[in-house]
N, C-alpha and C positions, 0 to 999 in steps of 0.2 A: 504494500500500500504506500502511494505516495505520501512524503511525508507534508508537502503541501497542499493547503485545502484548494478543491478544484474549485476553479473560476467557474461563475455564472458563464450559462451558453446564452452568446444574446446572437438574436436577429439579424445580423450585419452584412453582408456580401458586400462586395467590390465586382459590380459587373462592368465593366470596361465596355460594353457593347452599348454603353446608355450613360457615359458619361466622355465630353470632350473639351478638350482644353487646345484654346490656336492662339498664336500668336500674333497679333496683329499690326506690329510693328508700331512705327514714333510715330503717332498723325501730327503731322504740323498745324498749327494755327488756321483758321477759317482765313480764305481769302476772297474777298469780293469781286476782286477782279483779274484771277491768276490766267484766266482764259479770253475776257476782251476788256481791255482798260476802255475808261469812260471816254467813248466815242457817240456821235450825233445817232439817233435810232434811224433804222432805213426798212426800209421793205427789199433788204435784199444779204447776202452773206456776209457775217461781218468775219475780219480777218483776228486768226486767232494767235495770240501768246503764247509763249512757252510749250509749241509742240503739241497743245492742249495737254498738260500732265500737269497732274496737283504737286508732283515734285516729293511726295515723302513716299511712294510706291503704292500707296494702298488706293480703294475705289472708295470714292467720297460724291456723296450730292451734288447736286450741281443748283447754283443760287445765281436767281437775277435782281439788280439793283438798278431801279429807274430814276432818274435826278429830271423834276423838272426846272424848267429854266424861264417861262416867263408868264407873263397873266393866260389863262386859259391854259387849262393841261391837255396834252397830245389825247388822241384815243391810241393804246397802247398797244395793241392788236396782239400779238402771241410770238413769242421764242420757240423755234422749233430746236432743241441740243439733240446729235448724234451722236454716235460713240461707240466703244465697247468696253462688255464688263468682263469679270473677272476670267468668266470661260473663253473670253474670244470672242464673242458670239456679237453683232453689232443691234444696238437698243437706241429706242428714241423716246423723246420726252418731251413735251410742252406744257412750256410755261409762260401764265400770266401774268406778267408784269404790274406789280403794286402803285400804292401810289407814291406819293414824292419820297424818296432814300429807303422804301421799306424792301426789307430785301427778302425776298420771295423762293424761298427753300423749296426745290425737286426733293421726289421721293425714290428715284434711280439713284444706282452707285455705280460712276462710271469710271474705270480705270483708264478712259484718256477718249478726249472729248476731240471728236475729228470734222464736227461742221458747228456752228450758229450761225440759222437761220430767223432774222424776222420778215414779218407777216402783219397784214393788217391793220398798221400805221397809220393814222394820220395826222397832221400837226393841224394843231388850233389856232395858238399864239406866238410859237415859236417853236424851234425844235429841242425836243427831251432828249436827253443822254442817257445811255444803257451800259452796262455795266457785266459782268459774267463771270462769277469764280464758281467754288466748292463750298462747302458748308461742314457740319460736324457730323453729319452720316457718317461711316464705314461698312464698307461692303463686308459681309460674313461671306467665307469660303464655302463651295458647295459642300463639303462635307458635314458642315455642322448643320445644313436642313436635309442634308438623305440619311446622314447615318448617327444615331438610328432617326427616324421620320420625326420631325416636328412636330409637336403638340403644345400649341402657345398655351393652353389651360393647364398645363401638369406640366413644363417645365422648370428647371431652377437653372437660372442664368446671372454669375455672378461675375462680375470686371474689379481687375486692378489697374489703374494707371501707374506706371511706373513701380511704386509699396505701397500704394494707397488703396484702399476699397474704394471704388466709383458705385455709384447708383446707375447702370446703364438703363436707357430707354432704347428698348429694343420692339424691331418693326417684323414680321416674318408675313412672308406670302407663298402659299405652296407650290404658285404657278411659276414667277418669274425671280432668279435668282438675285439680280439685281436691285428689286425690293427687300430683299433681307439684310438691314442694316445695324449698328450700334451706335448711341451718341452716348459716350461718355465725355461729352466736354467741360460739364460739371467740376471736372477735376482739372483742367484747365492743357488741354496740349499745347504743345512747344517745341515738339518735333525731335525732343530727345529721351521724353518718357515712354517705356514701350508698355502697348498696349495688350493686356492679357485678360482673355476673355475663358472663363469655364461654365460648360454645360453639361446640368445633370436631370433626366427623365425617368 
């Protein structure tokens, strides 16, 4: 007989088929205009910055910011953003353009933005400035909506920034991968805290 008293049997497993942890590297700071600096709105392609890349590797939202400029505001008509996400795969999005300096969050995570397009412009009083960066989405890897399958009612989805616990707000769609995001900007990026996300179902 052992001479130590046996430990309670508890409940416990570790199924590794139902729990996942990725890395989702440094997101840098929101930028409003890392894709078209503030140029005149047009109904037609605007020319884009930096290759269209958010510059810290990951897929991030894509944000529009409309500046108006004199009495009577423009009718803003729509931003067409093209691109592709995480898989390659090329995705598009439109967005409506807010009013004076509100900056207007996509719900896509696009790993590198290859057209903006506007549409349905018209000037009233003068002509409005547009604007085009990223926002504090992050794209989640396909792996953490196939395996194992998503269920936003019964999961636990926990983020560190850098050593810190984040409160992430997390977005999941079963159809398209590019809707399934994380903002943990709460905790503030800067492009050198890396981001660590675990999920457990």
């Amino acid at each position: 007989m052992s001479r130590y008293p046996r430990a309670a049997k508890l409940n416990t497993i570790l199924d590794v088929a139902n729990c996942y942890v990725a890395d989702l590297g440094a997101p840098a700071l929101a930028d409003n205009d890392k894709y078209v600096v503030s140029t005149v709105m047009k109904n037609a392609t605007y020319t884009l910055a930096n290759s269209g890349l958010p510059g810290d590797g990951l897929a991030r939202n894509v944000t529009v910011k409309r500046t108006v400029v004199a009495t009577g505001a423009d009718t803003p008509g729509k931003i067409t953003v093209t691109g592709i996400d995480l898989d390659g795969l090329t995705i598009t999005e439109e967005i409506i353009p807010g009013a004076d300096t509100v900056v207007v969050p996509g719900v896509k995570a696009f790993k590198q933005v290859t057209s903006v397009v506007g549409s349905l412009w018209t000037v009233q009083g003068g002509n409005d400035t547009i604007e085009v960066g990223f926002g504090t989405r992050i794209g989640l890897p396909r792996a953490i909506r196939s395996y194992p399958p998503v269920a936003a009612a019964t999961q636990l989805f926990l983020a560190y920034l850098g050593t810190v616990s984040v409160a992430p707000v997390v977005t999941w769609d079963v159809d398209e991968l590019c809707k399934n995001t994380v903002d943990c900007s709460s905790g503030t990026y800067n492009g050198t805290k890396r981001l660590m996300a675990f999920i457990a179902r």
